[in-house]
DRENDO-1510 file (C-alpha; in Angstrom, 1 decimal, always signed):
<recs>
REC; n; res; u; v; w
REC; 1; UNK; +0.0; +0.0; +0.0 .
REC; 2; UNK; +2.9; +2.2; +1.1 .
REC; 3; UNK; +4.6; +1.2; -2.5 .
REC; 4; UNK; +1.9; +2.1; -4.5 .
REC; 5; UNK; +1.4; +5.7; -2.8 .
REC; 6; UNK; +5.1; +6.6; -3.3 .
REC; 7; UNK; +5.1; +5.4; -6.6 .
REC; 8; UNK; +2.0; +7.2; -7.3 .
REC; 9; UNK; +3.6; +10.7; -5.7 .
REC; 10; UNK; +6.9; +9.8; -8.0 .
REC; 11; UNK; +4.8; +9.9; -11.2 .
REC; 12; UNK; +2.6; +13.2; -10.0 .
REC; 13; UNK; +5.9; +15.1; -9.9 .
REC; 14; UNK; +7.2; +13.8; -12.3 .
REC; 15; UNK; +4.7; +15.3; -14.2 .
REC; 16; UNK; +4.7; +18.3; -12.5 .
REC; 17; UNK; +7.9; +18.7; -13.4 .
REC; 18; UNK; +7.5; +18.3; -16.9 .
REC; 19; UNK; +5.1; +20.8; -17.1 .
REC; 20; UNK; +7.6; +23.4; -15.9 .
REC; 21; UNK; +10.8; +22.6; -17.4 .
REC; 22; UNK; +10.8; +24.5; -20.8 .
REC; 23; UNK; +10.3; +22.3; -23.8 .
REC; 24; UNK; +12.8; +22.6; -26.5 .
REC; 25; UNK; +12.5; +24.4; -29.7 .
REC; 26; UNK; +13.5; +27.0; -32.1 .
REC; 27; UNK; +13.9; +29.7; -29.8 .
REC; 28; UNK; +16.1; +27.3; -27.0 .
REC; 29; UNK; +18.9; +26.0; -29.0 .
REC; 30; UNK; +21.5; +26.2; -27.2 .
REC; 31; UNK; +20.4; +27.1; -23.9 .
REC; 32; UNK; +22.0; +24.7; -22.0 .
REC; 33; UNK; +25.1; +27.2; -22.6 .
REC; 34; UNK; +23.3; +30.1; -21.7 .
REC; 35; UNK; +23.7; +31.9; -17.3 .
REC; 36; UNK; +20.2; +32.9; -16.2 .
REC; 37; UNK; +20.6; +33.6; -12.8 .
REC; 38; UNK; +18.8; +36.3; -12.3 .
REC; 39; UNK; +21.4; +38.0; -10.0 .
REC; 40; UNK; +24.4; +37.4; -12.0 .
REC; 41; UNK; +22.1; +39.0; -14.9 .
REC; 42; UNK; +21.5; +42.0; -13.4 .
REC; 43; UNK; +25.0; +42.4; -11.8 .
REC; 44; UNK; +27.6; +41.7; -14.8 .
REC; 45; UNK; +26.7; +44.8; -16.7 .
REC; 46; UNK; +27.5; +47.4; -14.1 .
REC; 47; UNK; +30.7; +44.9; -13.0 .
REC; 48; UNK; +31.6; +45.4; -17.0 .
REC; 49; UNK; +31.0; +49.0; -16.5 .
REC; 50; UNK; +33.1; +49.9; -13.8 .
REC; 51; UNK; +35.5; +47.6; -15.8 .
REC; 52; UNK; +35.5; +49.9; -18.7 .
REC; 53; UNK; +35.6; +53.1; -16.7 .
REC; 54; UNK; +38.7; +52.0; -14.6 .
REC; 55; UNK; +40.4; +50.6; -17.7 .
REC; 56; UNK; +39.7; +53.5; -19.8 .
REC; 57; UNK; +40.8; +56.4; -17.6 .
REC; 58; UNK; +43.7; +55.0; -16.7 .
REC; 59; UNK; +45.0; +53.9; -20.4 .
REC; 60; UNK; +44.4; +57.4; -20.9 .
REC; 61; UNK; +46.8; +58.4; -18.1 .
REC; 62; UNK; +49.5; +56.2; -17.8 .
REC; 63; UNK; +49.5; +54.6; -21.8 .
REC; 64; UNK; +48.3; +57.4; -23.7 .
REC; 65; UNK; +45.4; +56.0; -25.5 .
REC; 66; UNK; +41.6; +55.5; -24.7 .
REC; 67; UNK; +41.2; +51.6; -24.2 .
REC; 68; UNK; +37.4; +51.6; -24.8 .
REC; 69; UNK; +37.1; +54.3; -27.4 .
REC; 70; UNK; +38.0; +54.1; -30.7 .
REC; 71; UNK; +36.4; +57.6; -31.1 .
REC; 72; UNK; +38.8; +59.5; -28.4 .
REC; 73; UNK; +41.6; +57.4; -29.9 .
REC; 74; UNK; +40.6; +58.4; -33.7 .
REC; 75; UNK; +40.3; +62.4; -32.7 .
REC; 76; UNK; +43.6; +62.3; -30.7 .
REC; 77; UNK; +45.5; +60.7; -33.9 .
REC; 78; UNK; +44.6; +63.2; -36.0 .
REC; 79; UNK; +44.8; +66.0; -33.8 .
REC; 80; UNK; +48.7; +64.7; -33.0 .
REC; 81; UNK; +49.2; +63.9; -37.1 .
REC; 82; UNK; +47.7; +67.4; -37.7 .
REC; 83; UNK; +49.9; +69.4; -35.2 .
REC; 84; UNK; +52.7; +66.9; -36.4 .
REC; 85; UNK; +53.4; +66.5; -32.8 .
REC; 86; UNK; +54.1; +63.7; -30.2 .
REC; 87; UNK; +54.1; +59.8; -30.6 .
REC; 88; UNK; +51.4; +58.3; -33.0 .
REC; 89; UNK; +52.0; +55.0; -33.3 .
REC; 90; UNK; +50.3; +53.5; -30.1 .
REC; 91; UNK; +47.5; +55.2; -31.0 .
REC; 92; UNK; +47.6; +54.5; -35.1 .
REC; 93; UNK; +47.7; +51.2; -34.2 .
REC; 94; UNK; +44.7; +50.7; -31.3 .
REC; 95; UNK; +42.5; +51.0; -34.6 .
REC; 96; UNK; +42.9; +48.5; -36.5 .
REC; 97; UNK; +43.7; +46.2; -33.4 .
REC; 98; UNK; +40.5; +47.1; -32.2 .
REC; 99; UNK; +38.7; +45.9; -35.3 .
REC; 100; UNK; +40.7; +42.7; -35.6 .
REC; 101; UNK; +40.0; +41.5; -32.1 .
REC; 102; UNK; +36.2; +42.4; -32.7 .
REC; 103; UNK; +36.5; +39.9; -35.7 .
REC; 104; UNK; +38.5; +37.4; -34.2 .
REC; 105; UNK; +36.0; +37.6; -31.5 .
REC; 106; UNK; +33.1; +37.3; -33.5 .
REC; 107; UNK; +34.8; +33.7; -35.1 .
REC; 108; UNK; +35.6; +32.5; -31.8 .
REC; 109; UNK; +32.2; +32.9; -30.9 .
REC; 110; UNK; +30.9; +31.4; -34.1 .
REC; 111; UNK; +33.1; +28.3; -32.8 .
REC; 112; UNK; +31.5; +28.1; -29.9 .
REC; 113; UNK; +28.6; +28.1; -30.5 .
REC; 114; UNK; +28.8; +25.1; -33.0 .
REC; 115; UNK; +30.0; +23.0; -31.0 .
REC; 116; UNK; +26.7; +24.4; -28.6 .
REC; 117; UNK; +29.1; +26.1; -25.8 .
REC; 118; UNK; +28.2; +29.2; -24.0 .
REC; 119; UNK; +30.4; +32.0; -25.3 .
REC; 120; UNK; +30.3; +34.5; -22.0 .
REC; 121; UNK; +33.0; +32.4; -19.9 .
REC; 122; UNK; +34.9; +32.1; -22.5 .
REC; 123; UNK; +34.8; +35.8; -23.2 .
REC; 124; UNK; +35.7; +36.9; -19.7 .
REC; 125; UNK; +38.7; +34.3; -19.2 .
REC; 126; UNK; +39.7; +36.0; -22.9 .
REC; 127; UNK; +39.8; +39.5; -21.2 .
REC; 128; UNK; +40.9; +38.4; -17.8 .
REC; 129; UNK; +44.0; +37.6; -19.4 .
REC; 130; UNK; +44.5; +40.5; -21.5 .
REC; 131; UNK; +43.9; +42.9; -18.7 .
REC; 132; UNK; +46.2; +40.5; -16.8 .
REC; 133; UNK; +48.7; +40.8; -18.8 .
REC; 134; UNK; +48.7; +44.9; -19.3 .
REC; 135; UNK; +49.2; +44.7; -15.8 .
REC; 136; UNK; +52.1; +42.5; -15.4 .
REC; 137; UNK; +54.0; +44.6; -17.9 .
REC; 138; UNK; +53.1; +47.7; -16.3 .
REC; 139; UNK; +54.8; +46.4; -13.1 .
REC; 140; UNK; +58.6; +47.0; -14.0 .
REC; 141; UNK; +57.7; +49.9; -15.2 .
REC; 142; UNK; +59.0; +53.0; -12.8 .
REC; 143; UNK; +58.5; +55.8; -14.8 .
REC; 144; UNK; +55.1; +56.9; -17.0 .
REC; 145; UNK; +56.7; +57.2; -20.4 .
REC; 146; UNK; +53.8; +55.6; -22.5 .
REC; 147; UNK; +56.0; +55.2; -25.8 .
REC; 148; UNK; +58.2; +52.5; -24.2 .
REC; 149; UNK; +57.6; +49.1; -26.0 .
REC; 150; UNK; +56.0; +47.4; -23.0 .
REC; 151; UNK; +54.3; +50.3; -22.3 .
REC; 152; UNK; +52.9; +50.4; -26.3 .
REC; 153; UNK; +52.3; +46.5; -25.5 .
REC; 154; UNK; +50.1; +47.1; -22.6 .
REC; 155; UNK; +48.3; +49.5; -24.0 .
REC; 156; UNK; +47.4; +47.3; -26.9 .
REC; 157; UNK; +46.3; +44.5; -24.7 .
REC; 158; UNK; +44.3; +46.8; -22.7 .
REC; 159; UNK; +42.4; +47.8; -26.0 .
REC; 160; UNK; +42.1; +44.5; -26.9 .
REC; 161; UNK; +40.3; +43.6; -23.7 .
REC; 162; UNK; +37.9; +46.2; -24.2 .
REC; 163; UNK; +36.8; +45.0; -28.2 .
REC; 164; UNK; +36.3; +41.7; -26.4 .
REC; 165; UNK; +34.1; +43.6; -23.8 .
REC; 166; UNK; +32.3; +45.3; -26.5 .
REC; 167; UNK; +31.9; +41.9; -28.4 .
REC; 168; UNK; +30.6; +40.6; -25.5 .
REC; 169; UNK; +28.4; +42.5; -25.0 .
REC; 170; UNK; +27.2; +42.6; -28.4 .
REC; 171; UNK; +26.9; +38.6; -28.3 .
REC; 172; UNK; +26.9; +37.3; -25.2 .
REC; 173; UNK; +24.7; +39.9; -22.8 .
REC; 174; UNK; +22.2; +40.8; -26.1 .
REC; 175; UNK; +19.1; +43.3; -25.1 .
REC; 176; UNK; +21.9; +44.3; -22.2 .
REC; 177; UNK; +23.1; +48.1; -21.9 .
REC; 178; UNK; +26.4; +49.0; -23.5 .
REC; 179; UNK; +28.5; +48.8; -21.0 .
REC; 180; UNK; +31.6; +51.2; -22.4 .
REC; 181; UNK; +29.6; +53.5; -24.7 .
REC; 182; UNK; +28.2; +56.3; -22.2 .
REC; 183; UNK; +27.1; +58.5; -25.1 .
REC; 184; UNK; +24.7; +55.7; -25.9 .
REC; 185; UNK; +23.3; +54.9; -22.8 .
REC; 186; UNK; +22.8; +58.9; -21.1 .
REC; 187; UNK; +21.1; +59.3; -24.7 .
REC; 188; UNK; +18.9; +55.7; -23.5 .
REC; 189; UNK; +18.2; +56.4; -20.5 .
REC; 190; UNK; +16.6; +60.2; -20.6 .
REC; 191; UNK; +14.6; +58.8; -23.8 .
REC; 192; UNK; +13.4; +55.9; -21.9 .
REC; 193; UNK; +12.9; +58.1; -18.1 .
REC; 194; UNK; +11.1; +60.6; -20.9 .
REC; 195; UNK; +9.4; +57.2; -22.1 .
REC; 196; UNK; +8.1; +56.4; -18.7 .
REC; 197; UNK; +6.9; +59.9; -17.4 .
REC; 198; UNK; +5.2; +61.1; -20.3 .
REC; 199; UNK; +4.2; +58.3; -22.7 .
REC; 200; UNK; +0.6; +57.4; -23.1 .
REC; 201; UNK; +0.6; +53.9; -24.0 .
REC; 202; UNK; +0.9; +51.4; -20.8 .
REC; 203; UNK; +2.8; +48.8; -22.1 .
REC; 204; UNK; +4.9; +51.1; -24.1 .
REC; 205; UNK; +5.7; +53.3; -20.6 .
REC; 206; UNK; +6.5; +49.7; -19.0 .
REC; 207; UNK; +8.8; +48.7; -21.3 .
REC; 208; UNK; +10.6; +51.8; -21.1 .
REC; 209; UNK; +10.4; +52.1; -17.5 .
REC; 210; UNK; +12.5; +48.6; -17.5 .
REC; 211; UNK; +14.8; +49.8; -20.2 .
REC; 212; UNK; +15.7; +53.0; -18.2 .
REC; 213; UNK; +15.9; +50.7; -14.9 .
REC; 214; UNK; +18.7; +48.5; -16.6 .
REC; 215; UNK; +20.9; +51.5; -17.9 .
REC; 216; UNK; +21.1; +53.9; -15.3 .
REC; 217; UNK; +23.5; +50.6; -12.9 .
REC; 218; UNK; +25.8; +51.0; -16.3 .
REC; 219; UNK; +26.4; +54.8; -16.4 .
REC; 220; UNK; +26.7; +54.8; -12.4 .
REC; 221; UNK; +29.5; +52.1; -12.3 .
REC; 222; UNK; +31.2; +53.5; -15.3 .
REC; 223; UNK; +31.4; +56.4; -13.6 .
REC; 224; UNK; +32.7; +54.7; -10.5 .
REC; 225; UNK; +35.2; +52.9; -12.2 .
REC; 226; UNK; +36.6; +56.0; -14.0 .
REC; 227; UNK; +36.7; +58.1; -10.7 .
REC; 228; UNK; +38.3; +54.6; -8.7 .
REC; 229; UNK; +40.9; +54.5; -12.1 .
REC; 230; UNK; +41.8; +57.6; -11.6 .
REC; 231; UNK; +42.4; +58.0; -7.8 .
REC; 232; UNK; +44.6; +54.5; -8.2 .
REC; 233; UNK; +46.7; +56.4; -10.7 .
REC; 234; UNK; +47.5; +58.7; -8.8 .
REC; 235; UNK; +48.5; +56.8; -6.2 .
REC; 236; UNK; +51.1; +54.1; -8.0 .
REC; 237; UNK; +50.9; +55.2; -11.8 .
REC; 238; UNK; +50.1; +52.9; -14.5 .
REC; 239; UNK; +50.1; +50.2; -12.1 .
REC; 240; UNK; +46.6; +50.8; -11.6 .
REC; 241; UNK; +45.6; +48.3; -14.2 .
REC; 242; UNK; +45.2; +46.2; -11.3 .
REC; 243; UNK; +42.0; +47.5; -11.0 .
REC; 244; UNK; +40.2; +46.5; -13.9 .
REC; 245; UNK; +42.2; +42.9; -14.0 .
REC; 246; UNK; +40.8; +42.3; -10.1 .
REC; 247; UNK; +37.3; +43.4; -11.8 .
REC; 248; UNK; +37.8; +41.1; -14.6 .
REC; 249; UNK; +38.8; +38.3; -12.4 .
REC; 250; UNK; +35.4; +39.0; -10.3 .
REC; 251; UNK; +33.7; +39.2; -13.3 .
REC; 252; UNK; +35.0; +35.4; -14.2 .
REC; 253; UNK; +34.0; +34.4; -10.8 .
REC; 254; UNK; +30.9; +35.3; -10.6 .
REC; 255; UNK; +29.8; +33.4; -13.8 .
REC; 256; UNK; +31.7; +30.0; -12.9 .
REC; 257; UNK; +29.2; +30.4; -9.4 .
REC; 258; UNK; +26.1; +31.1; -11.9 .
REC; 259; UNK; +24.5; +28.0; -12.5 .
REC; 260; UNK; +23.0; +27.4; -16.3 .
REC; 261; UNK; +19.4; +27.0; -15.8 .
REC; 262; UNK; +19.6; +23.9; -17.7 .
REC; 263; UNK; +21.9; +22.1; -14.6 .
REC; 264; UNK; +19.1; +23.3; -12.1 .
REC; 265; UNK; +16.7; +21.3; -14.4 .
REC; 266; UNK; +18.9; +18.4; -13.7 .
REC; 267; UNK; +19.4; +18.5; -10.8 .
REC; 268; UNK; +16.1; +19.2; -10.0 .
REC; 269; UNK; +15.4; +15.6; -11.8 .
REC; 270; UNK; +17.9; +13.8; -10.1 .
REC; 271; UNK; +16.5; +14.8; -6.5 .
REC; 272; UNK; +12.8; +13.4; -8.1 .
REC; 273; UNK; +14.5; +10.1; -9.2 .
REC; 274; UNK; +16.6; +9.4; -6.1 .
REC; 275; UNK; +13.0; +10.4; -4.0 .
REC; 276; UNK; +11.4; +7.5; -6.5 .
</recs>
C-alpha cells in the first residue's frame, strides 16, 4: 500500500515537473550554454561598467590611448598627425587592433557556438588575461613614459580587452546596456525616463520604464570605475591596471558560481529520481 502511494507521488511530480521545465524548440537552441541567474544577470553589466571606466581612464593616463574608445583614440590621432606633434604609433595602431579583435571575437564565438558552448565564460577568461597581462608589464615599469615598448604593449592588450568587452556585450549579454559607450546609454536612458513619465501607452511606458531601470547601474558604475581608475593612478601610476584585472577576475567568478538554468533542471530531476 505504502509502495503504491510513493510510486504514485513519484509519477505526479514527475509530471509536474514536466510541465515546468521548458520544452525545447527554435527559440532554445543552445540554452543549456546560456547563465540565467537572475542575480548574475543584473550584476555583470554594471561589474563590466566599472571595468571599462577603470580601464579606460587610466589607459588614458599612464599609456596614452583610450582603451574603450576608438572615437577619443581616432580624434587624438589626428589632432597629433595634424599638429605633427608627439608619438602616433600606439594610437595608429589601437584602430585597426580594435577591429581585428572584434572579428576574431566574433569567429571565436561562431566556434563556440557550433560546438553548442556558451560564449560568455569564454569571453571573460579572454579579457581576464588581456587585462592581466597589461598589468604584469606595467609592473617593471617606474617611470610613466607611455611610448616605451612594453608600455605600447600594454596598451594594446588593454584595448584589446575592451573590443572583447564590447563583443561581449554585443553577443553574449544581447538586449543588455552597452557597458563602455556612455554617449549611448545617457542618450537611452533620458529617452526611456522621458518614455516612462510622459508616454501614453501602458505597455509602451513599461517597457521603457525597464529599459531606463537596466541602464542607469551602467552609467553609475562606469562612472565609479573612471573616478576609482583615476584615484589608483595617482596613487602608484600605471600600475593601476590592477584595478580592472581584479574586476575582470570578479567578473569570471561570478559566472563560474552562476548556474546554467539547464543544470538546475537536472538536478532538480535527479532529486525526483533518487526520492522515487
Amino acid at each position: 500500500m505504502n509502495l503504491q502511494i510513493l510510486r504514485n507521488h513519484c509519477v505526479d511530480s514527475d509530471r509536474r515537473f514536466a510541465s515546468e521545465t521548458p520544452r525545447a524548440g527554435p527559440d532554445t537552441k543552445g540554452s543549456a550554454s546560456q547563465i540565467h541567474a537572475p542575480v548574475f544577470a543584473r550584476m555583470l553589466p554594471p561589474v563590466l561598467s566599472v571595468i571599462a571606466g577603470s580601464a579606460d581612464v587610466t589607459s588614458f593616463l599612464g599609456l596614452g590611448l583610450f582603451s574603450a574608445h576608438v572615437t577619443g583614440n581616432l580624434v587624438i590621432l589626428t589632432a597629433h598627425l595634424v599638429a605633427r606633434e608627439g608619438d602616433a604609433a600606439c594610437l595608429a595602431l589601437s584602430v585597426p587592433l580594435f577591429i581585428l579583435v572584434l572579428g576574431l571575437t566574433r569567429l571565436l564565438v561562431a566556434g563556440l557556438e557550433a560546438h553548442d558552448i556558451g560564449s560568455l565564460r569564454p569571453l571573460l577568461l579572454l579579457q581576464f588575461l588581456m587585462l592581466g597581462g597589461s598589468f604584469i608589464l606595467c609592473l617593471p615599469s617606474d617611470h610613466r613614459d607611455p611610448s616605451t615598448r612594453s608600455m605600447v604593449v600594454a596598451g594594446q592588450l588593454s584595448v584589446a580587452a575592451m573590443a572583447v568587452q564590447n563583443a561581449l556585450g554585443q553577443l553574449s549579454l544581447r538586449g543588455a546596456p552597452s557597458t563602455a559607450v556612455m554617449t549611448t546609454n545617457l542618450t537611452r536612458f533620458i529617452m526611456d525616463a522621458g518614455g516612462a513619465l510622459l508616454g501614453h501607452d501602458p505597455a509602451e511606458k513599461a517597457e521603457a520604464r525597464r529599459r531606463a531601470n537596466d541602464t542607469w547601474p551602467v552609467i553609475i558604475g562606469f562612472t565609479a570605475g573612471a573616478g576609482l581608475g583615476a584615484a589608483c593612478f595617482a596613487a602608484v601610476g600605471p600600475k593601476a591596471l590592477v584595478l580592472p584585472a581584479g574586476l575582470a577576475l570578479l567578473a569570471l567568478v561570478m559566472s563560474l558560481a552562476a548556474r546554467p538554468q539547464a543544470d538546475s533542471n537536472d538536478c532538480s530531476l535527479r532529486k525526483i529520481q533518487e526520492r522515487c
